[in-house]
SERO-4910 file (N, C-alpha, C, O; in steps of 0.05 Angstrom, whole numbers):
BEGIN
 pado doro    nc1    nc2    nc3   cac1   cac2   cac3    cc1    cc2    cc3    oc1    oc2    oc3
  Unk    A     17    -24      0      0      0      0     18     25      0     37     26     15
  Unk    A     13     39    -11     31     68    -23     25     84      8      8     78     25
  Unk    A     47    110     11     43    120     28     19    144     22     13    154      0
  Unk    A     12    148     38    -17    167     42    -49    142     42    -72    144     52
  Unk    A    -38    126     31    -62    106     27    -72     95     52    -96     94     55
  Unk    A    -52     83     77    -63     74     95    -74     91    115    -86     79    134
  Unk    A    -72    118    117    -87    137    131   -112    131    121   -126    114    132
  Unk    A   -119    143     98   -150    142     78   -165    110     92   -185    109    106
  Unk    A   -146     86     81   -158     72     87   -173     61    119   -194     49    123
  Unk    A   -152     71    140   -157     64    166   -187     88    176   -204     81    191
  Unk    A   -186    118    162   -202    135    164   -234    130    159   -254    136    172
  Unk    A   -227    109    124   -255     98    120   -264     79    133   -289     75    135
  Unk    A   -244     61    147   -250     50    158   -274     47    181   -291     30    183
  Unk    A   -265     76    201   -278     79    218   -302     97    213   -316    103    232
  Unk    A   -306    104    194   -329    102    174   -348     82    173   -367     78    188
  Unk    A   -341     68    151   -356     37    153   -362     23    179   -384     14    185
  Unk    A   -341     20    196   -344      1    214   -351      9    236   -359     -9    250
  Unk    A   -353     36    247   -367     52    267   -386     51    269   -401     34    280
  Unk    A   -393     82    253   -418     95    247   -448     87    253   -459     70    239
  Unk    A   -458     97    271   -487     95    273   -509    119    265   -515    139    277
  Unk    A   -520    105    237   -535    130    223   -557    140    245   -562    164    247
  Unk    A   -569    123    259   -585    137    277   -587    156    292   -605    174    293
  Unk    A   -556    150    310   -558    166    334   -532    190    326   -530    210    340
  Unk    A   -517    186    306   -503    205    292   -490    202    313   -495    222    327
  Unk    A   -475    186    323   -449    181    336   -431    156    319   -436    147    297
  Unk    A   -412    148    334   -396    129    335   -398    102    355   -392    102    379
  Unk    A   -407     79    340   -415     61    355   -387     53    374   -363     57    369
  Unk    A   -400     39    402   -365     31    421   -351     -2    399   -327     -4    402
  Unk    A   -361    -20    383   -355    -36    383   -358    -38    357   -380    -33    347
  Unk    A   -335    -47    341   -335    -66    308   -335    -99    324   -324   -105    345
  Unk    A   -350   -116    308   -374   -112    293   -401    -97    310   -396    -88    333
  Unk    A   -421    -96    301   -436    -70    310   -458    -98    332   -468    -90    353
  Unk    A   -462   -121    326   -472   -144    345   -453   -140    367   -466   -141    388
  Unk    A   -426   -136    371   -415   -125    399   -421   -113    412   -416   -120    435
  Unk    A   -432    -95    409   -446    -66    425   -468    -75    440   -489    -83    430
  Unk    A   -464    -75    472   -486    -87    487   -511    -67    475   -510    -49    458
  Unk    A   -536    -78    490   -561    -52    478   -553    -34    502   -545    -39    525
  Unk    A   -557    -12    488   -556     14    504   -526     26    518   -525     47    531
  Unk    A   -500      9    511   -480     16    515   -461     26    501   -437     23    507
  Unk    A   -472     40    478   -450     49    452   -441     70    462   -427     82    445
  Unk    A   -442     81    482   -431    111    488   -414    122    492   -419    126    516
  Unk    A   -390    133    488   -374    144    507   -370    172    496   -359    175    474
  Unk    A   -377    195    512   -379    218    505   -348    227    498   -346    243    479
  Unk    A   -328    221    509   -302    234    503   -286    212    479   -266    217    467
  Unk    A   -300    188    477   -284    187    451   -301    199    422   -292    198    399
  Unk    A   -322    210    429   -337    217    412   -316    242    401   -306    244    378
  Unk    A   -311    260    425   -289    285    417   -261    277    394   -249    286    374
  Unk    A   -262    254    412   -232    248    379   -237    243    361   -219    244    344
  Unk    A   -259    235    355   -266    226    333   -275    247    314   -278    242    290
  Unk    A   -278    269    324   -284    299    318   -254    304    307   -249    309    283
  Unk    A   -236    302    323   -210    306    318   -201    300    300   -194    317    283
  Unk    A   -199    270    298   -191    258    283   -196    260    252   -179    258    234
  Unk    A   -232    268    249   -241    274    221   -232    299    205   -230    304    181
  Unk    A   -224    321    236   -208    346    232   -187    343    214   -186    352    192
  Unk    A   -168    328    228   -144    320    208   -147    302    187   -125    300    176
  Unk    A   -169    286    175   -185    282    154   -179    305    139   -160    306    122
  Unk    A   -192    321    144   -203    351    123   -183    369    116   -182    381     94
  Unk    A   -166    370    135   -134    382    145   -118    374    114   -109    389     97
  Unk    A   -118    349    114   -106    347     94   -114    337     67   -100    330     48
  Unk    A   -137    336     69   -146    325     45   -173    343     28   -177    342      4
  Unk    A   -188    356     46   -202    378     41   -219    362     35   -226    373     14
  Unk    A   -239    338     38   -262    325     30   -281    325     49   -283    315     71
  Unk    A   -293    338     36   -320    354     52   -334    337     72   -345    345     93
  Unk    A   -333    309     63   -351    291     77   -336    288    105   -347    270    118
  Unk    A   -313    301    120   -306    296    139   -319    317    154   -321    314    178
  Unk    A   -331    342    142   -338    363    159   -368    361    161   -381    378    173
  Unk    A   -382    335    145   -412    329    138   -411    319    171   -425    330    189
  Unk    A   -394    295    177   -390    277    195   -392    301    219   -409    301    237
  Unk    A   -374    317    216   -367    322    246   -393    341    252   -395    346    276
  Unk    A   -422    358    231   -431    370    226   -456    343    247   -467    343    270
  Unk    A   -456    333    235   -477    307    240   -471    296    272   -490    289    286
  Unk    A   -454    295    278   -431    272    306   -436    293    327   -440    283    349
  Unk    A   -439    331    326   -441    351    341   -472    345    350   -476    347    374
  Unk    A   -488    339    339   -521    336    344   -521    310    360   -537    301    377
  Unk    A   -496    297    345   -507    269    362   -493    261    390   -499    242    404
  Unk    A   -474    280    393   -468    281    424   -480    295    435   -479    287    458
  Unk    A   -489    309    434   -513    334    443   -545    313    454   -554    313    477
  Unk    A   -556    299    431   -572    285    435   -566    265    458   -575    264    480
  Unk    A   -550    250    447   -540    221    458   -531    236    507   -535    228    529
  Unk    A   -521    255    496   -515    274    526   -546    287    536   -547    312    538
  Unk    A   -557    280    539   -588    297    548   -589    322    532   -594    343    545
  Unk    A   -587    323    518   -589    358    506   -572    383    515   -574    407    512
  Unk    A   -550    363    531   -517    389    526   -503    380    526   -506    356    523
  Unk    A   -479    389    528   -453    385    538   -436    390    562   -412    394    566
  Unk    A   -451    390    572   -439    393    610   -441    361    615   -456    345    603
  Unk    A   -426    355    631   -420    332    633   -402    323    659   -387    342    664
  Unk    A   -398    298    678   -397    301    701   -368    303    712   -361    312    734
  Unk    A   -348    287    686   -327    290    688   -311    309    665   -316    307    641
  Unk    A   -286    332    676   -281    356    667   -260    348    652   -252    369    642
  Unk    A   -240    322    642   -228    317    631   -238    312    608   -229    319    586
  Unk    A   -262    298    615   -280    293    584   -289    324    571   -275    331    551
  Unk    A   -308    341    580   -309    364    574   -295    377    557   -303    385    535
  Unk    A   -265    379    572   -242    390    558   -227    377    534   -211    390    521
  Unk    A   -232    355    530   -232    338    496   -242    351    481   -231    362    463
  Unk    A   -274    353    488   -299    356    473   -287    397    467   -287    407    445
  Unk    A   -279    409    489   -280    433    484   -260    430    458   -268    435    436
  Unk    A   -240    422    461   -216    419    440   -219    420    423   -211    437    408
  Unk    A   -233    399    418   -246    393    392   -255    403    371   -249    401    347
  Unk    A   -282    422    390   -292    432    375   -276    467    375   -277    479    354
  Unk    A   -268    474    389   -247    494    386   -231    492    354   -231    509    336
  Unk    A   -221    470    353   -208    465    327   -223    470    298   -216    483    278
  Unk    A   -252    448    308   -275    455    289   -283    497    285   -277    508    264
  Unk    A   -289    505    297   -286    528    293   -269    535    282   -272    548    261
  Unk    A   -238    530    297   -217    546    271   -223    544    249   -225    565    236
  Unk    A   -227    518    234   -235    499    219   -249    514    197   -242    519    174
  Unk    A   -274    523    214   -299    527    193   -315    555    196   -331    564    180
  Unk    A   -306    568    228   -311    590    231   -346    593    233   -358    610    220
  Unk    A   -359    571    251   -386    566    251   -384    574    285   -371    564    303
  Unk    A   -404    600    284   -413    601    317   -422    581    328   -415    583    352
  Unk    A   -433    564    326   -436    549    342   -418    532    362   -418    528    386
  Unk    A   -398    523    335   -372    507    360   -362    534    378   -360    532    402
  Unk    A   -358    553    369   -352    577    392   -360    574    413   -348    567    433
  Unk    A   -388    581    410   -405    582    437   -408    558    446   -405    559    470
  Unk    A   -412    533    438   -406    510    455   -379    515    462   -381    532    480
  Unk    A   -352    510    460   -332    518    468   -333    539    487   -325    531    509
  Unk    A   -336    553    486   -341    569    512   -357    568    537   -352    579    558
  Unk    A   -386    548    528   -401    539    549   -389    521    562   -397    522    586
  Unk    A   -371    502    560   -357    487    562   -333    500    581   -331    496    605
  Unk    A   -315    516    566   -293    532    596   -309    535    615   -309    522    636
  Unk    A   -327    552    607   -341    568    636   -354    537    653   -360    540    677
  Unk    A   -356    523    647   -370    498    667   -342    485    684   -341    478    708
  Unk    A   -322    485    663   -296    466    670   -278    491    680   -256    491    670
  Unk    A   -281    511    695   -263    534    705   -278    524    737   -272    534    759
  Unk    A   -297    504    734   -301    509    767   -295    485    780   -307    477    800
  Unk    A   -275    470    768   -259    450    774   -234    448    794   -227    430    809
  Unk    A   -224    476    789   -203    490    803   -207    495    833   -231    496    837
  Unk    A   -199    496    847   -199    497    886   -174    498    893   -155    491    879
  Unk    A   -175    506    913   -150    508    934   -141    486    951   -123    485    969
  Unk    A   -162    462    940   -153    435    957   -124    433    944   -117    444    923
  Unk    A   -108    417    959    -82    413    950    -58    435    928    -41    434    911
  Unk    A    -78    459    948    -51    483    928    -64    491    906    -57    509    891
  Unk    A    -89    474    902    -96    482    871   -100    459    843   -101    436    852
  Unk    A   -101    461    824   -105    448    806   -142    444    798   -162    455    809
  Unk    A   -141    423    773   -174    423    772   -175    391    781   -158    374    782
  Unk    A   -198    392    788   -208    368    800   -213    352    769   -218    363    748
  Unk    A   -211    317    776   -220    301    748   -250    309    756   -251    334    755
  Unk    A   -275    299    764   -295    309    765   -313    315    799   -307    315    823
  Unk    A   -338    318    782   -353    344    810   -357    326    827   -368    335    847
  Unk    A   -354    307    829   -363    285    854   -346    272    873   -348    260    894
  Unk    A   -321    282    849   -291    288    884   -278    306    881   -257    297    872
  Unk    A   -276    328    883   -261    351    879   -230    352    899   -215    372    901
  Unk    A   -226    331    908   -200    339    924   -176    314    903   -152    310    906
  Unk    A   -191    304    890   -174    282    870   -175    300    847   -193    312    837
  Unk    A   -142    299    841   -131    321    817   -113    298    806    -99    281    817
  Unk    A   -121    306    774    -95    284    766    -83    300    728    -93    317    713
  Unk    A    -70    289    727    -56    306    696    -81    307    679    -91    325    666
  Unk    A    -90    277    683   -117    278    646   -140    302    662   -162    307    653
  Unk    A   -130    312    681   -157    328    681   -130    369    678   -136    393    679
  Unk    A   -120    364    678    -99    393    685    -83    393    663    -76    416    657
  Unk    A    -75    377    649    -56    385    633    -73    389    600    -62    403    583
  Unk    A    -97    376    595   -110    387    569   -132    412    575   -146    425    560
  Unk    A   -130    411    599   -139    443    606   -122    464    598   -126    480    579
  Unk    A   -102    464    613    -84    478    602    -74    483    571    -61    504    566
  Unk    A    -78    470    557    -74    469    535    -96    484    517    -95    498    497
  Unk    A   -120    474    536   -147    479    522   -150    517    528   -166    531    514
  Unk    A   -138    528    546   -133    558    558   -115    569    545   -117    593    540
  Unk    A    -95    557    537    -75    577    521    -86    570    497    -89    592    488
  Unk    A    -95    553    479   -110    550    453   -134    580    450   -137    595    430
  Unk    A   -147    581    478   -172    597    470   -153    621    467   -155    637    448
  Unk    A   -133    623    488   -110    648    485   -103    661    459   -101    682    448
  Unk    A    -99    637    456    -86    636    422   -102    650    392    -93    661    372
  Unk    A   -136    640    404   -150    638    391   -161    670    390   -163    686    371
  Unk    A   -167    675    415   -189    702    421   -168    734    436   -174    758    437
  Unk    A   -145    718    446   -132    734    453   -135    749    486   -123    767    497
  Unk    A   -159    730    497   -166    741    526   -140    730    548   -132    707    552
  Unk    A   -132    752    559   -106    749    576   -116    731    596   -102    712    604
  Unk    A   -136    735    604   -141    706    630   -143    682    618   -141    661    631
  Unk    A   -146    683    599   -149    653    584   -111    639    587   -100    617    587
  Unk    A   -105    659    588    -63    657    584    -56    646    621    -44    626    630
  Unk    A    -71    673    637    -73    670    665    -79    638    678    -63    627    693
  Unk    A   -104    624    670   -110    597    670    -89    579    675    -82    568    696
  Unk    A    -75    579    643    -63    563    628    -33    557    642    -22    535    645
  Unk    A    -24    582    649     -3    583    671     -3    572    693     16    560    702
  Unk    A    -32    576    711    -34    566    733    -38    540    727    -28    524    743
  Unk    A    -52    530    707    -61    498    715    -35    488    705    -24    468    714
  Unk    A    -26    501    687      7    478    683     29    483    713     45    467    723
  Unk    A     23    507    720     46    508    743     44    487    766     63    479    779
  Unk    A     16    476    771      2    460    790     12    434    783     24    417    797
  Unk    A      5    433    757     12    403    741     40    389    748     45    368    759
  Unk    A     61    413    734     92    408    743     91    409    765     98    386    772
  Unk    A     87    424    788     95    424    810     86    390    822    100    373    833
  Unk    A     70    389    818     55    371    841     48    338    823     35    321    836
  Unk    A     59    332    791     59    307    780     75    304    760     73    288    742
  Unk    A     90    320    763    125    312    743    144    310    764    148    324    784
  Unk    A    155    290    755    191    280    768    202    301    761    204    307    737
  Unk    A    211    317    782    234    330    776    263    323    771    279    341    766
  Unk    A    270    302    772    282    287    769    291    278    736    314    277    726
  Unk    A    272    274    727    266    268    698    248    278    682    255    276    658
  Unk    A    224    289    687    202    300    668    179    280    674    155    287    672
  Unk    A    186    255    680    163    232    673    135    244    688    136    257    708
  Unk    A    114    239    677     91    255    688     77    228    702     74    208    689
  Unk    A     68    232    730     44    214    737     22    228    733     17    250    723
  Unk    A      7    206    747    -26    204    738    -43    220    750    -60    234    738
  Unk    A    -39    219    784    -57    229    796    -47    240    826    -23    240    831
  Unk    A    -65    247    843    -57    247    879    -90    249    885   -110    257    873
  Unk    A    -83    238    912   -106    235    926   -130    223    910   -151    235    908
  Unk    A   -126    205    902   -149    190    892   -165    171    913   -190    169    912
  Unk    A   -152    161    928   -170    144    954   -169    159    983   -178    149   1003
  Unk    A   -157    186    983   -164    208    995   -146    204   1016   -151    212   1039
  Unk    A   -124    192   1009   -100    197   1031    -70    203   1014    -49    190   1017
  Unk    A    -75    225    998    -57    248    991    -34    234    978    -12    244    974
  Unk    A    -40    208    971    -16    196    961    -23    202    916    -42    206    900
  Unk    A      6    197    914     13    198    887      7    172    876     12    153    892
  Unk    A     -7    164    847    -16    141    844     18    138    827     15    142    803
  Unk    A     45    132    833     68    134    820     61     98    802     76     91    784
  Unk    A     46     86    810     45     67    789     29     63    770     31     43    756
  Unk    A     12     79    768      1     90    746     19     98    725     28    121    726
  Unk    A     23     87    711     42     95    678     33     97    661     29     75    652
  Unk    A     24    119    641      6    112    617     16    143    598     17    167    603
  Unk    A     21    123    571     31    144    551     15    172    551     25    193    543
  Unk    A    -13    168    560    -26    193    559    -26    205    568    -35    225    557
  Unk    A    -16    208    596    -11    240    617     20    247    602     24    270    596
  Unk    A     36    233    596     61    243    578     53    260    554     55    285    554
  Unk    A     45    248    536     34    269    520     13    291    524     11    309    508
  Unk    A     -5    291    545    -24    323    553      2    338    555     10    352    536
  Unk    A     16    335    576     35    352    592     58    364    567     64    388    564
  Unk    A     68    339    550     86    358    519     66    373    510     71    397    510
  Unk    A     41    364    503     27    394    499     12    411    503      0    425    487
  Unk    A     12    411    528     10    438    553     35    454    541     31    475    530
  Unk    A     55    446    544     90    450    545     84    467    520     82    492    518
  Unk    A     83    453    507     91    463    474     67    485    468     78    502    454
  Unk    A     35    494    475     17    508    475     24    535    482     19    557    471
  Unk    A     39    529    503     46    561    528     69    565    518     70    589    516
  Unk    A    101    549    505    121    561    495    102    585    467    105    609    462
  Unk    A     83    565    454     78    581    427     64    611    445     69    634    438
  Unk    A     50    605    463     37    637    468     59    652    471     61    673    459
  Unk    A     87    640    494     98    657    501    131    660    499    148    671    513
  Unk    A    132    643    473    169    642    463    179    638    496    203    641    497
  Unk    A    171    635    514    182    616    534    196    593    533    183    573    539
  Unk    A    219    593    526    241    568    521    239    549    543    248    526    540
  Unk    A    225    558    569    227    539    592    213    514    587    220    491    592
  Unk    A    183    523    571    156    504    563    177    488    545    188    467    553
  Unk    A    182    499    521    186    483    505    212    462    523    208    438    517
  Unk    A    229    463    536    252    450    542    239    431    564    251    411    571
  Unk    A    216    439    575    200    411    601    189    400    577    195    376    582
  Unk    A    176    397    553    160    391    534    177    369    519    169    347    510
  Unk    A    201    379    520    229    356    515    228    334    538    224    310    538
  Unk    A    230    347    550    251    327    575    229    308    579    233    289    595
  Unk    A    205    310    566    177    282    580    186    266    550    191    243    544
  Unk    A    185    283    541    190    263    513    202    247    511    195    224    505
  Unk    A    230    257    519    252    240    522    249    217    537    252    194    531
  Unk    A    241    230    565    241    206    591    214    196    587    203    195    609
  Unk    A    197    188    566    175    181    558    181    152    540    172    129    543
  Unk    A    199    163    522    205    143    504    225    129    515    221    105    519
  Unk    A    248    138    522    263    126    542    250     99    568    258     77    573
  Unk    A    231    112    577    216     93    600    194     72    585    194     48    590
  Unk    A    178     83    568    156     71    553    157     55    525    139     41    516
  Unk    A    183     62    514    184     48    484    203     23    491    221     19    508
  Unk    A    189      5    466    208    -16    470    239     -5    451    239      2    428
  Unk    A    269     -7    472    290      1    465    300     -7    439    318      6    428
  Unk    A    290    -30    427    298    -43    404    273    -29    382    287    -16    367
  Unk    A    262    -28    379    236    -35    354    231      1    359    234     15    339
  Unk    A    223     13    383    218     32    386    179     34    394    170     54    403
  Unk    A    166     13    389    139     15    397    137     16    418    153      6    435
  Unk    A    108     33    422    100     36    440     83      9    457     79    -12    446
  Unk    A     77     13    479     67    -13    495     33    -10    494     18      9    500
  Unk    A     27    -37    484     -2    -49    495    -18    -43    521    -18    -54    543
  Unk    A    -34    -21    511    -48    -10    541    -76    -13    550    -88     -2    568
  Unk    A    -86    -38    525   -108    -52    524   -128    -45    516   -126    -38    492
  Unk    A   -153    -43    525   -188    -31    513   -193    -12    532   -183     -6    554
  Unk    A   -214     -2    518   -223     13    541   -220     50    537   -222     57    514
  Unk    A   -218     64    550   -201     84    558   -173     86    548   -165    101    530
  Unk    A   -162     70    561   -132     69    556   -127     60    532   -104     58    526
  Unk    A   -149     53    515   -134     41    479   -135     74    465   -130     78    441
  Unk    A   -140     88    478   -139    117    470   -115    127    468   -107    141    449
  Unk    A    -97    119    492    -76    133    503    -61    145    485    -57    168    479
  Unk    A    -50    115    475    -26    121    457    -36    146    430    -27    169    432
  Unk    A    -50    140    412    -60    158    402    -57    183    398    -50    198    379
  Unk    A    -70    189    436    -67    217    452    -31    220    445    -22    232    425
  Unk    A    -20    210    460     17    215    460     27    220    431     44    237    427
  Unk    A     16    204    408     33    217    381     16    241    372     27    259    360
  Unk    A    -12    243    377    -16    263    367      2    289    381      9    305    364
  Unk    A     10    295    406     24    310    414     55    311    423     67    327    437
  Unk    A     65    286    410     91    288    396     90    304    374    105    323    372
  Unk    A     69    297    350     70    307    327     81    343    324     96    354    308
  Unk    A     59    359    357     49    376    352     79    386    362     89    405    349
  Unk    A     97    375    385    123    379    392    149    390    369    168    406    368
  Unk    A    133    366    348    158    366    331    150    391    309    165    398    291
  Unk    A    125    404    312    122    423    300    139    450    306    145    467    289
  Unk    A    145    452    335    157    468    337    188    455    347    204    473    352
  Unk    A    194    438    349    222    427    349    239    405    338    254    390    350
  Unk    A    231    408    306    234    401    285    261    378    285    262    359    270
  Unk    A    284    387    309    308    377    303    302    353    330    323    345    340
  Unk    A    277    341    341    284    329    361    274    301    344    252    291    341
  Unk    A    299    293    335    288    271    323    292    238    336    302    220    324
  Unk    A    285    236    356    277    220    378    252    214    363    248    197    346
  Unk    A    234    235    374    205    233    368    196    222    344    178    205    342
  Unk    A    215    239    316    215    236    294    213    199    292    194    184    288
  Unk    A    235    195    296    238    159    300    212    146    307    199    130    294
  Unk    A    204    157    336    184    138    348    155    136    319    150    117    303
  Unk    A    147    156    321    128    163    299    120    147    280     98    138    274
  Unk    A    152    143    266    148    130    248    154    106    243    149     96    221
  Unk    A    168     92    268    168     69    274    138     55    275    127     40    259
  Unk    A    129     67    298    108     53    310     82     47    277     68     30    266
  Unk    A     94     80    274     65     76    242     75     56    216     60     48    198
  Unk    A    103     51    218    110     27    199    105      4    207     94    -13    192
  Unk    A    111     -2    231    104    -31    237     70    -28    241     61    -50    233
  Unk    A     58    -19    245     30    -12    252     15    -23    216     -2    -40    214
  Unk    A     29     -8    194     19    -14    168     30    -52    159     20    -68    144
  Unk    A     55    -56    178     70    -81    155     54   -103    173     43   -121    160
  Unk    A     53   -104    206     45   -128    213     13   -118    234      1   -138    243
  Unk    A      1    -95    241    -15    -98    254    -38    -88    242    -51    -75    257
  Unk    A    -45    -89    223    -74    -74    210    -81    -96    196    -66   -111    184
  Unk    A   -103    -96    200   -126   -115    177   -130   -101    159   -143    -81    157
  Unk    A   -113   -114    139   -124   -109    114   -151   -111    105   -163    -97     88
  Unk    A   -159   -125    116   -198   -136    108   -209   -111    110   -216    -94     93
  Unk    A   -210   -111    135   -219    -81    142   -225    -60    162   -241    -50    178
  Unk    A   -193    -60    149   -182    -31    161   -181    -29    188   -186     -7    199
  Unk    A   -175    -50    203   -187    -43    235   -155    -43    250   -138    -56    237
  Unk    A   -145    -29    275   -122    -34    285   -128    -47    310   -150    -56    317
  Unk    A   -106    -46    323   -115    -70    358    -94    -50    375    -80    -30    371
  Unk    A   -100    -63    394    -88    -45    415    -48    -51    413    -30    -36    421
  Unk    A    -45    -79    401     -7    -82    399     -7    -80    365    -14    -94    346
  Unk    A      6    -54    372      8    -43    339     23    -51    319     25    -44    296
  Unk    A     35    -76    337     56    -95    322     48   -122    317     63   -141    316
  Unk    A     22   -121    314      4   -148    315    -31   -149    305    -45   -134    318
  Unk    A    -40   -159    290    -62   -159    275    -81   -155    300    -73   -167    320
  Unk    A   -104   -141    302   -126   -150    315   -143   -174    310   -145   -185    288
  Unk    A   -159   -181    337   -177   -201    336   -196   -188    343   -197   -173    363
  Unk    A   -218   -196    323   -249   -177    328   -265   -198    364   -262   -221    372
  Unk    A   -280   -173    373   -291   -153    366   -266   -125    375   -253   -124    396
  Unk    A   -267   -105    354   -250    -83    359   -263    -50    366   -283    -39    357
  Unk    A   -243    -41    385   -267    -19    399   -257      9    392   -234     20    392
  Unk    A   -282     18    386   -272     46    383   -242     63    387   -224     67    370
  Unk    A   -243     68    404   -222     72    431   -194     61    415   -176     76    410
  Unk    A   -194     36    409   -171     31    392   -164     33    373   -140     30    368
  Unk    A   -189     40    348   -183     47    324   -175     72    323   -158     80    307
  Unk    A   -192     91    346   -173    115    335   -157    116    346   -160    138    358
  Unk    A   -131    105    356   -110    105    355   -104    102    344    -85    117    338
  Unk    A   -108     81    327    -85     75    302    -91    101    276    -75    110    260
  Unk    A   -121    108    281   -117    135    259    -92    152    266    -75    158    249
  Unk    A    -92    158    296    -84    177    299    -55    181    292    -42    199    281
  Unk    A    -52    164    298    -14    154    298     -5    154    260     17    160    251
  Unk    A    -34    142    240    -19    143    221    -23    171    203    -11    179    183
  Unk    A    -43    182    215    -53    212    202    -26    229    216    -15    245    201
  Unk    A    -14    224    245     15    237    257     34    233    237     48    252    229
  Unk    A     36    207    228     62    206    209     59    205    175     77    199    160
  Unk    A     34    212    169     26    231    141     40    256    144     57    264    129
  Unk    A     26    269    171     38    293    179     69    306    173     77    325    159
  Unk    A     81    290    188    108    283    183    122    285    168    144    296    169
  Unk    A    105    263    139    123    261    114    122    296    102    143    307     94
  Unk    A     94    313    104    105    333     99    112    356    112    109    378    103
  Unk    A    123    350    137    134    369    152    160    359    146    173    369    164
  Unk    A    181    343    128    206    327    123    212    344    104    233    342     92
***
């Protein structure tokens, strides 16, 4: 298969093998007999999938990705009781992303003002429990962890970026300052997961997962672009490094099997914000490597050719049934190293 081809194809894939014309979402399970009744949901992978069709359109300009995401906005809306408030603020902040992007995108008020209804709900996450930070959601506010602080932050200097409101910059600072302070090794950069999750102030340090590594590179990399701050960009390194260093296999360079679920997201999450790293630090070609490792072996031994589906070990065919959650990963990772070839 030629290069550019297995993006298209893994993209249609999740097309065909998703899609629920009904509810104008994304079903949780290929084949679509997987999907218990009434369990196709997951509101925040719904957001990547927004993403994902983004960089669809990004580079290819075919309208039918902006039909999708045009259609997928109603159907998280529906499928969510008729908004987008929602109980956990990590999810939220996907969804704000998202559609943040979609707006750049298409310049349609509506993703605006959802995007914005969205900050203003996820700004009251923040407390003075533990110094500060945002809470993952409203039903324990003293449990703070990166997936809820570090794509906030990102998601604040974006609007920064976007509208130019200085508190939006103000945010973005504080929730990354909280972040580093209180779930990066100083030591190394490596980012954990969480504190105080069972409410005795401890660090969950065995929690390991490629995805608080990549929020935090691009938190890093968001706030260097607002503010030619060399500090962001050089912590935005040092996770990378001690990311791939700790998390890739030393030989092959892939990344590790982090199973279904949630976590088949992860990886995904981490190249898409390597990608965005190497946008502005073109010469760190560490990253460069991983990228395109993981997305070569990903095309030679882990994709079904049949159709189009990836698995959670990217170095190994899937066995159906395959879940959302994991296919877009593998978009993501090979739409990252499309990217790539023309950022080379």
């Amino acid at each position: 298969m030629n290069h550019g081809k297995e993006v298209d194809f893994v993209q249609n894939a999740l097309i065909w093998n998703y899609w629920n014309e009904s509810a104008s979402i994304m079903n949780q399970w290929y084949p679509r007999e997987a999907n218990p009744p009434g369990e196709n949901y997951y509101y925040w992978w719904q957001a990547h999938v927004i993403d994902v069709f983004i960089d669809g359109w990004s580079r290819t300009s075919d309208a039918r990705y902006m039909e999708r995401i045009e259609a997928i906005y109603d159907g998280i809306l529906q499928s969510n009781g008729g908004t987008f408030l929602h109980h956990y603020y990590d999810d939220m902040e996907w969804l704000a992303l998202a559609l943040l992007r979609a707006y750049q995108t298409t310049r349609d008020e509506k993703y605006k003002q959802s995007v914005l209804e969205l900050w203003a709900d996820i700004q009251t996450a923040w407390s003075e429990q533990l110094g500060g930070g945002m809470a993952w959601n409203k039903g324990q506010l003293d449990y703070k962890n990166t997936p809820a602080n570090a794509p906030a932050a990102i998601l604040a200097a974006r609007l920064h970026q976007c509208f130019g409101d200085k508190s939006d910059l103000d945010w973005a600072l504080n929730i990354y300052r909280w972040n580093k302070d209180h779930l990066v090794d100083p030591a190394t950069g490596f980012v954990w997961d969480g504190i105080n999750r069972n409410g005795d102030m401890q660090i969950d340090y065995d929690w390991v997962f490629t995805y608080c590594q990549g929020v935090f590179i691009g938190a890093g990399v968001e706030l260097y672009r607002c503010t030619n701050d060399w500090s962001f960009l050089e912590d935005a390194k040092r996770t990378a490094h001690a990311c791939i260093e700790r998390l890739c296999n030393p030989e092959s360079l892939v990344l590790p099997n982090e199973g279904i679920d949630d976590t088949g997201l992860f990886k995904g999450i981490l190249v898409r914000y390597l990608a965005e790293l190497l946008r502005v630090a073109p010469e760190m070609n560490e990253v460069r490597e991983v990228i395109k490792a993981n997305a070569a072996i990903l095309t030679k031994q882990g994709l079904d050719m049949e159709n189009g589906l990836c698995g959670p070990s990217w170095d190994s065919r899937p066995s159906l049934p395959v879940q959302l959650s994991v296919q877009l990963s593998g978009v993501m990772l090979l739409e990252a190293d499309e990217l790539l070839r023309h950022m080379d």
